[in-house]
C-alpha positions as CSV (number, residue, x, y, z in Angstrom):
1,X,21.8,-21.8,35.2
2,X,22.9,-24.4,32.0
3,X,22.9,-21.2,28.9
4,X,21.4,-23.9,26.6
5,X,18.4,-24.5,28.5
6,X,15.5,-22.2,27.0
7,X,15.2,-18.8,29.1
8,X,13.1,-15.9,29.3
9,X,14.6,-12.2,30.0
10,X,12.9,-10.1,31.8
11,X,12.8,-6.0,31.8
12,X,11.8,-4.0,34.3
13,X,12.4,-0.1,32.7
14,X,12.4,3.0,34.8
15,X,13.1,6.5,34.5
16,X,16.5,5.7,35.5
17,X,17.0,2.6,36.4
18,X,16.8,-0.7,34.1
19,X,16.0,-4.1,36.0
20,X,16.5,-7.0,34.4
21,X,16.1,-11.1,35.1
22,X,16.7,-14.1,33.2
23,X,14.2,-17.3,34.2
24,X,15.1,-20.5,33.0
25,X,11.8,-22.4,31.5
26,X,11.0,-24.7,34.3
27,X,7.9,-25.7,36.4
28,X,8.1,-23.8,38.7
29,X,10.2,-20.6,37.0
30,X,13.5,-20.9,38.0
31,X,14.8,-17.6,38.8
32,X,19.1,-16.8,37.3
33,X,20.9,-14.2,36.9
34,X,19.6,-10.7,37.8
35,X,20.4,-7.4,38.3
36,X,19.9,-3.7,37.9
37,X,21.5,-0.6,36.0
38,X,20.7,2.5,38.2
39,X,21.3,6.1,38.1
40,X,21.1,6.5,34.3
41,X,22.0,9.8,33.2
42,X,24.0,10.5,36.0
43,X,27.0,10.5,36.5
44,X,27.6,7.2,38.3
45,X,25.5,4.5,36.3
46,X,26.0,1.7,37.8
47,X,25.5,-1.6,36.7
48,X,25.2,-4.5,39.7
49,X,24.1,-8.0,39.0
50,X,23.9,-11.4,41.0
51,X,24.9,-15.0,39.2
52,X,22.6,-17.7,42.3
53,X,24.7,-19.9,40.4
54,X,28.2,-18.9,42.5
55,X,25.6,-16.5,44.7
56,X,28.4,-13.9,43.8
57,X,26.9,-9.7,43.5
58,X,29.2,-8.0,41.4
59,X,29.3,-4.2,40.6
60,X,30.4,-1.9,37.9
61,X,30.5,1.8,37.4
62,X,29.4,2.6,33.3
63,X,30.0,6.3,34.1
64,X,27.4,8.6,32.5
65,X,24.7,7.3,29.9
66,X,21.4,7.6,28.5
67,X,19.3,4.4,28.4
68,X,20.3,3.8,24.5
69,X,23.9,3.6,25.2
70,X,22.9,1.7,28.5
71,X,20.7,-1.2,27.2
72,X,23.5,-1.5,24.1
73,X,25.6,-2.3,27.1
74,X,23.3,-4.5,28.8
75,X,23.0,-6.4,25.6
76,X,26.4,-6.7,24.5
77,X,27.0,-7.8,28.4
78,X,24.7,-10.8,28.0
79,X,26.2,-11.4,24.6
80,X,29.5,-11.3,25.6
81,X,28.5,-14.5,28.0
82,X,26.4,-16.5,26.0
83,X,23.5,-15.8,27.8
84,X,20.7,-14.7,24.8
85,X,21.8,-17.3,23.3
86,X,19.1,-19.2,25.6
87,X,16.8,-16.3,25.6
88,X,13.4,-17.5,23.6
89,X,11.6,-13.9,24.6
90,X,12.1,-11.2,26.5
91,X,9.3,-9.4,28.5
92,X,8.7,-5.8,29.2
93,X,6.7,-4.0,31.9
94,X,5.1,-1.0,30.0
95,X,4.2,1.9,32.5
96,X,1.2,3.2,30.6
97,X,-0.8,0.7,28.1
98,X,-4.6,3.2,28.2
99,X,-7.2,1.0,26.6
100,X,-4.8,-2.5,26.3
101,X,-6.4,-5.1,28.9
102,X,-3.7,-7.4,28.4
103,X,-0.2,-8.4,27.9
104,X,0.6,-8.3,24.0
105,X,2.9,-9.2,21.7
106,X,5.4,-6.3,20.6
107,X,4.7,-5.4,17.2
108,X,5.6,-1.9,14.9
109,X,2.1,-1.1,14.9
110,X,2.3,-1.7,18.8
111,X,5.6,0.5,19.0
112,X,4.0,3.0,16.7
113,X,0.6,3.8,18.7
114,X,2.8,3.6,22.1
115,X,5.1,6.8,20.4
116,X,1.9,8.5,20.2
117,X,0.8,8.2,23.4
118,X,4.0,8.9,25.1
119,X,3.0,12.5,26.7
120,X,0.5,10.2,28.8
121,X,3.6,9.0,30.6
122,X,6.9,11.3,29.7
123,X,8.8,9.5,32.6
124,X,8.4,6.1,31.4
125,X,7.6,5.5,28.0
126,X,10.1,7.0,25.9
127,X,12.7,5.0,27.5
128,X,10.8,2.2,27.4
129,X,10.3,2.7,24.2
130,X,14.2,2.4,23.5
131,X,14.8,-0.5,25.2
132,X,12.5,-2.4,23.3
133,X,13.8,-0.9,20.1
134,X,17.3,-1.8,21.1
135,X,16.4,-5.7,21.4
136,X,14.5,-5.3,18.1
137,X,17.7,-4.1,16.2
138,X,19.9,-6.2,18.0
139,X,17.8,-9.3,17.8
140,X,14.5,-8.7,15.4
141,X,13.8,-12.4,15.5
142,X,13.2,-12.4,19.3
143,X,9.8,-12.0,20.3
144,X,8.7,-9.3,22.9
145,X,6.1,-9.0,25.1
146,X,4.7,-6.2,26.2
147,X,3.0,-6.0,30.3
148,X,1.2,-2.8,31.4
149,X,0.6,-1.9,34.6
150,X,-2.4,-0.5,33.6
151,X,-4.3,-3.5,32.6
152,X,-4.9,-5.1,36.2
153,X,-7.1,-1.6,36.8
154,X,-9.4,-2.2,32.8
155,X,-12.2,-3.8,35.5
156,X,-12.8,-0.7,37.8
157,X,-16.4,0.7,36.8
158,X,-16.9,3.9,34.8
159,X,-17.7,6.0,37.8
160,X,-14.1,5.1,39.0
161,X,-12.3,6.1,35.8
162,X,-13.7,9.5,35.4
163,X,-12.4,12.8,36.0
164,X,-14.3,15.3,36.6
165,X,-13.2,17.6,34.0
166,X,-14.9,18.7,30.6
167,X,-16.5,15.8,28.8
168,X,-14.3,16.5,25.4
169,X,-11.3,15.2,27.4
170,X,-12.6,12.0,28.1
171,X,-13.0,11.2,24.6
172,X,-9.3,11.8,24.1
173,X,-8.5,9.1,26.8
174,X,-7.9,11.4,29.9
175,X,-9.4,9.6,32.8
176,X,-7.8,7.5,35.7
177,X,-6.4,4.9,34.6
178,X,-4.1,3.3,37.5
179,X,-0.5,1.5,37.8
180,X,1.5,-0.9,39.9
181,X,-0.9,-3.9,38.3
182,X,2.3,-6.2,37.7
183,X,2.1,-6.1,41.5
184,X,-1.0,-6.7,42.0
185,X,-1.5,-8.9,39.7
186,X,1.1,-10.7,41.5
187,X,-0.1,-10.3,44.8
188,X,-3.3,-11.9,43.4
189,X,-2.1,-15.5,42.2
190,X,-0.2,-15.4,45.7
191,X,-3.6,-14.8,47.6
192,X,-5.2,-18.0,45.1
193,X,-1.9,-20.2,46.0
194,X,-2.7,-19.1,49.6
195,X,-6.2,-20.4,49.8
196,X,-7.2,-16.8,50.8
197,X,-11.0,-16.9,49.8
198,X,-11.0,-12.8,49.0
199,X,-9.1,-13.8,46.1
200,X,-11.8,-14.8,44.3
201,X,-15.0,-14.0,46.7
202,X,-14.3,-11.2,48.5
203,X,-13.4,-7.6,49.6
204,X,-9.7,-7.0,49.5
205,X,-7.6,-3.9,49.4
206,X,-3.7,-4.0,48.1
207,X,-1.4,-1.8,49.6
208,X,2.0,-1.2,47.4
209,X,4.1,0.8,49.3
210,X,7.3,1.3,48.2
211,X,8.9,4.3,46.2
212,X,5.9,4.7,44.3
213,X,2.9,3.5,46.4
214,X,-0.9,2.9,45.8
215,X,-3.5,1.4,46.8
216,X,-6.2,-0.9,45.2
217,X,-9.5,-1.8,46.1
218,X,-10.5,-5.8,44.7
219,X,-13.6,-7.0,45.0
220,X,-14.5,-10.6,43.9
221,X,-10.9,-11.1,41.6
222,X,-11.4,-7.4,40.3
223,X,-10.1,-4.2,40.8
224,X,-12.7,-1.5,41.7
225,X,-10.7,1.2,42.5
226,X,-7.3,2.6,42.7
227,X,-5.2,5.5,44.2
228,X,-3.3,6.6,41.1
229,X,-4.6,8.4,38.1
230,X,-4.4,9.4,35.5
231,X,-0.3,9.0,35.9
232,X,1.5,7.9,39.0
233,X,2.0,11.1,40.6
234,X,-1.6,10.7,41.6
235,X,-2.6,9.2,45.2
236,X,-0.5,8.6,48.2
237,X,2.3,10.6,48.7
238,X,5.3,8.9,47.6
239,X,9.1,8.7,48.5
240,X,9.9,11.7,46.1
241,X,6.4,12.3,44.3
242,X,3.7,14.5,45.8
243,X,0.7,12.6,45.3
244,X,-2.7,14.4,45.0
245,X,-2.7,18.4,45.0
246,X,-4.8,20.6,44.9
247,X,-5.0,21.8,41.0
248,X,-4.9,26.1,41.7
249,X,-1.3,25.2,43.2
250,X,0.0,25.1,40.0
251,X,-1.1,28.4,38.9
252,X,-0.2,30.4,42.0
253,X,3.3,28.9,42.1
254,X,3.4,30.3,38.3
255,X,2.6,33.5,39.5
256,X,4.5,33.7,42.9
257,X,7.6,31.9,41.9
258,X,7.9,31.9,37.8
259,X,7.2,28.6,37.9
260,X,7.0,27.2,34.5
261,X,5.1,23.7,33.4
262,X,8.0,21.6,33.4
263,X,9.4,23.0,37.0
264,X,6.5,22.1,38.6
265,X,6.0,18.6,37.1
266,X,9.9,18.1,38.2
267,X,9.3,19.7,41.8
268,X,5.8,17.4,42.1
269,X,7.5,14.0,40.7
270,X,11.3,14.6,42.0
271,X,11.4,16.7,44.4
272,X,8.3,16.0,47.0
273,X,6.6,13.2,48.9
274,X,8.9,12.2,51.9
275,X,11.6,14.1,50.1
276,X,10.2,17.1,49.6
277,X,8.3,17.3,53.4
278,X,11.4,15.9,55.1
279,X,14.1,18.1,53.3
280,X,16.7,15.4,53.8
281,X,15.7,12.1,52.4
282,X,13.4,10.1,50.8
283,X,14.0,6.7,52.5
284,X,11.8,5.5,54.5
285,X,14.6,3.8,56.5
286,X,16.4,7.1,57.2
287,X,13.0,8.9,58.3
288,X,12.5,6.2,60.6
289,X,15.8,6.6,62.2
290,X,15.4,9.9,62.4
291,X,12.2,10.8,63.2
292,X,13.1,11.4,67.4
293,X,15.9,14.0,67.0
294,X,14.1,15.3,63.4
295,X,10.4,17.0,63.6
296,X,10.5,17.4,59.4
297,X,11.5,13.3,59.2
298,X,8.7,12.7,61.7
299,X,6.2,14.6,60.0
300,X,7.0,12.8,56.6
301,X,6.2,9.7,58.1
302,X,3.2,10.7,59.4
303,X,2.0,12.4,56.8
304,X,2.6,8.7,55.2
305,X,0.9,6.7,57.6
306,X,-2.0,9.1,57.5
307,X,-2.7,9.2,54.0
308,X,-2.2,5.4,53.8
309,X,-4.9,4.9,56.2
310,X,-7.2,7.4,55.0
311,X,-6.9,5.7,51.8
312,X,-7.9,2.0,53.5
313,X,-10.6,3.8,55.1
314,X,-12.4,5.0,51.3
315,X,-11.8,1.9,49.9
316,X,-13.3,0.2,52.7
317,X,-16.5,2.2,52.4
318,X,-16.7,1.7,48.5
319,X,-16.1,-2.4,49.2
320,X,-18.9,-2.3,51.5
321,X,-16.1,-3.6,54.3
322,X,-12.9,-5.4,54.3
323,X,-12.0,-9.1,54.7
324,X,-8.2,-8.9,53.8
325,X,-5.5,-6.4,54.0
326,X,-2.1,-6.9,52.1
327,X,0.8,-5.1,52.7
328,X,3.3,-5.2,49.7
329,X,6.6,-3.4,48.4
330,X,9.5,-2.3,49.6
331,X,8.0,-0.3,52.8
332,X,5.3,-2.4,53.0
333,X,6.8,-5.6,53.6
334,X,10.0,-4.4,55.6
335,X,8.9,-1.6,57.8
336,X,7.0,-3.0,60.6
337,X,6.7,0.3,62.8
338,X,4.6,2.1,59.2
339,X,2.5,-1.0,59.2
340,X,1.8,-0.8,63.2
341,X,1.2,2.9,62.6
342,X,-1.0,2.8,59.1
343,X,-3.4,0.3,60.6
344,X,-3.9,2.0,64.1
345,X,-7.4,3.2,64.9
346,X,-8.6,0.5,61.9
347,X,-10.7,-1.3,64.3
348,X,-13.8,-0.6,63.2
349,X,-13.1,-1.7,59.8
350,X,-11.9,-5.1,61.9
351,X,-8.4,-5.0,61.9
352,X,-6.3,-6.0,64.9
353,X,-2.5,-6.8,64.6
354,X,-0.7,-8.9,66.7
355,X,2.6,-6.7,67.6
356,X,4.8,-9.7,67.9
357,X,3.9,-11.3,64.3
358,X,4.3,-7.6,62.6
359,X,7.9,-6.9,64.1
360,X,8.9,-10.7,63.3
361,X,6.7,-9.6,59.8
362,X,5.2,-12.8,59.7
363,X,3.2,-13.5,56.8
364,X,-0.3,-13.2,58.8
365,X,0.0,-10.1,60.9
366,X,-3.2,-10.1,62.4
367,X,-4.4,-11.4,65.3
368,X,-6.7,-14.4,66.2
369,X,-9.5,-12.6,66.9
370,X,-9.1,-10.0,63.9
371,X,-12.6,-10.2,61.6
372,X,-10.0,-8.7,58.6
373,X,-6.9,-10.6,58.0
374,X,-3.8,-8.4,57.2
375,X,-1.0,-10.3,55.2
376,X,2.3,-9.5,54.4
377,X,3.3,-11.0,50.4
378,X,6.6,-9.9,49.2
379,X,5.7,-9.3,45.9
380,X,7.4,-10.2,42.0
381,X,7.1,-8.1,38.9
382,X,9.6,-9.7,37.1
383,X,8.7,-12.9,37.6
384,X,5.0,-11.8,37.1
385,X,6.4,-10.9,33.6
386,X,8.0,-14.2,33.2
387,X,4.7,-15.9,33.7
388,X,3.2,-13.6,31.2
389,X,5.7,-14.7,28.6
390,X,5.0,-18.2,29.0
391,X,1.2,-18.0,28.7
392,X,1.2,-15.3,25.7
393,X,3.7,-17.6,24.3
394,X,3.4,-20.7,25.4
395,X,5.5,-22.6,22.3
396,X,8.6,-21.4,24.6
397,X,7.7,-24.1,27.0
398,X,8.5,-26.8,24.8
399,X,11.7,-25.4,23.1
C-alpha cells in the first residue's frame, strides 16, 4: 500500500485483544496492513501483523501490558513507518452504544456519556475508552468514529427489548439490548450484493458463531430479535461465556461456595461455555478432535449444537418461518461437522443440506430441493467499520 494515498485505520478493541486494519480509500476498499495485539495483560502480549504488500506475517512478544501502554505502542509502531501519516480517520467498534442508532463521530461529550455508562459493559468499554483517548492525545486533529454493535438491534419491537424485571429499571436503560451488529450488519450488504431477496423482503435468521456467538432474527432488512441481552454473556453458550442462567444460581453459589459478585461474573464470562463444560478447552477445533476418546468435549459440543438449534427453532416461530439461514464467524463458517449437526432435525422449518457442499463449505449449503436456503458468508467487521468511516465522513474520499 503507497503511505501517501489517503487511508482509514481501523480498531477492533477487546478485553484483551486489540485488532487493527488500515484500508486504503479506493472503490472497492482496498484492504493493507493488519494485525492483532493479543493477550493483553498477560504476560505474553503479543503483537502479530501482516504487510499483503510482501504477504509477509511477522510476530513480536511486547511482554506484559495494559491496553494504555499497548495502543501507545501500536501508535508509535505505525509512526515509526509513516503509516498515519495517510491515516484521514480512524474507526472504532464500540461494544455497548444503549440508545445510539448509528455510527457517530467521537466527540468529549461522546467520550464523557460513554464513561458513564461503562458498568453496562465493564469488559469492553473502559478499554475502549483508552484507545480512543490514546489517538485523541496523540493525534487530536484526527477524526474518530465511533460503531456500536448495538445499533443493528435499535429496530427490534419493545416486546423484544424488555426484561421482565421491575418497571423502574427500564427507565434507567436496563433491557436487552443485543451485540455482534458490525457482523450483521455486514452479513446484510453481503446478502443485498448476493441478490438474496430475504435481505430486503424476507424472513432471515443470522447465526454468529464464533467465540462469542448469537443469533438474530431479520425480517424485511430489520432485526426482530436477538440472543444476547442485556450484555454478551446472555444467549448461546459461548467458547468461555455461560450464556443464559438461571438467575437463583447466583445466590446459591454465594451461599454454598462464598461466591462473591465479581467471582461469579468472572466464572460466567471466563470460565464457562465450552470451557467451563469441557474442562480442557474452549476451541471448537480441539472439542471436535476430541470428542470420540473425551465424553466432557463431546458434551460441550452438543450442548452447542443444541442450544444453537433451539435458538433457530424460536426465531423461526417469531418470523412466522424461515427463508434463509446464514452461518457466520469463526465456527460458523469453518466447522462443517457443527453446521451438519446444528441444522439436523430442521426439516420442518425447510432446511435440507447437501453433505458434500457443507464439508467443501460452499457458499450455498443447502440442497436443491431445500424451501430455506442456508448460506455460508465469511463475515468483516473491520471492513464494515471502514465503510462506516467513509459514509459518516465522506470528505475522506476525495482527499
Amino acid at each position: 500500500m503507497e503511505s501517501n494515498r489517503a487511508s482509514v485505520l481501523t480498531i477492533n478493541g477487546g478485553s484483551s485483544s486489540i485488532k487493527f486494519a488500515l484500508y486504503q480509500v479506493a472503490s472497492p476498499l482496498e484492504r493493507g496492513l493488519c494485525g492483532k495485539v493479543d493477550r493483553i495483560g498477560l504476560t505474553g502480549t503479543n503483537l502479530t501483523f501482516t504487510d499483503p504488500a510482501t504477504k509477509q506475517q511477522e510476530s513480536r512478544n511486547l511482554g506484559a501490558h495494559d491496553h494504555k501502554s499497548v495502543v501507545n505502542y501500536l501508535i508509535d509502531w505505525l509512526e515509526a513507518r509513516s503509516i498515519l501519516q495517510s491515516v484521514r480517520a480512524v474507526g472504532h467498534r464500540v461494544v455497548h452504544g444503549m440508545h445510539h442508532t448509528a455510527p457517530e463521530l467521537i466527540t468529549q461529550a461522546l467520550l464523557d456519556e460513554l464513561r458513564c455508562i461503562r458498568p453496562y459493559d465493564p469488559e469492553h468499554l473502559p478499554c475502549e475508552i483508552e484507545i480512543v483517548e490514546a489517538f485523541r492525545q496523540r493525534h487530536p486533529d484526527l477524526p474518530q468514529l465511533a460503531c456500536f454493535d448495538t445499533a443493528f438491534h435499535h429496530t427490534m419491537p419493545r416486546v423484544a427489548k424488555l426484561l421482565p424485571i421491575p418497571r423502574r429499571f427500564d427507565a434507567k436503560g436496563i433491557r436487552r439490548y443485543g451485540f455482534h451488529g458490525l457482523s450483521y450488519s455486514y452479513l446484510m450488504e453481503e446478502l443485498a450484493r448476493l441478490g438474496d431477496p430475504a435481505a430486503t423482503t424476507g424472513r432471515l435468521i443470522l447465526a454468529h458463531l464464533g467465540n462469542g456467538a448469537s443469533l438474530a432474527a431479520v425480517r424485511d432488512g430489520k432485526s426482530i430479535d436477538t440472543s444476547m441481552g442485556f450484555t454478551p454473556t446472555a444467549g448461546l453458550v459461548m467458547s468461555t461465556r455461560s450464556g443464559d442462567l438461571d438467575p437463583g444460581l447466583a445466590p446459591y453459589l454465594a451461599r454454598t461456595e462464598q461466591m462473591t459478585t465479581t467471582q461469579f461474573f468472572e466464572m460466567a464470562n471466563h470460565k464457562s461455555g465450552l470451557l467451563g463444560v469441557s474442562d480442557t478447552t474452549s476451541d471448537m477445533r480441539d472439542l471436535l478432535e476430541q470428542e470420540t476418546g473425551d465424553p466432557r468435549a463431546a458434551e460441550a459440543v452438543m450442548l452447542f449444537c443444541y442450544q444453537a438449534k433451539k435458538w433457530i427453532g424460536s426465531f423461526a416461530a417469531a418470523l412466522g418461518g424461515l427463508d434463509t439461514l446464514v452461518f457466520a464467524g469463526g465456527i460458523g463458517e469453518n466447522a462443517p461437522a457443527v453446521r451438519e449437526r446444528i441444522c439436523d432435525g430442521l426439516g420442518f422449518l425447510g432446511i435440507e443440506i447437501n453433505k458434500a457442499r457443507n464439508e467443501g463449505s460452499a457458499r450455498v449449503i443447502s440442497s436443491d430441493t431445500s424451501r430455506a436456503r442456508v448460506r455460508i458468508i465469511r463475515t468483516d467487521e473491520e471492513l464494515m467499520i471502514a465503510r462506516s468511516l467513509l459514509r459518516f465522513c465522506p470528505a475522506i474520499a476525495s482527499q
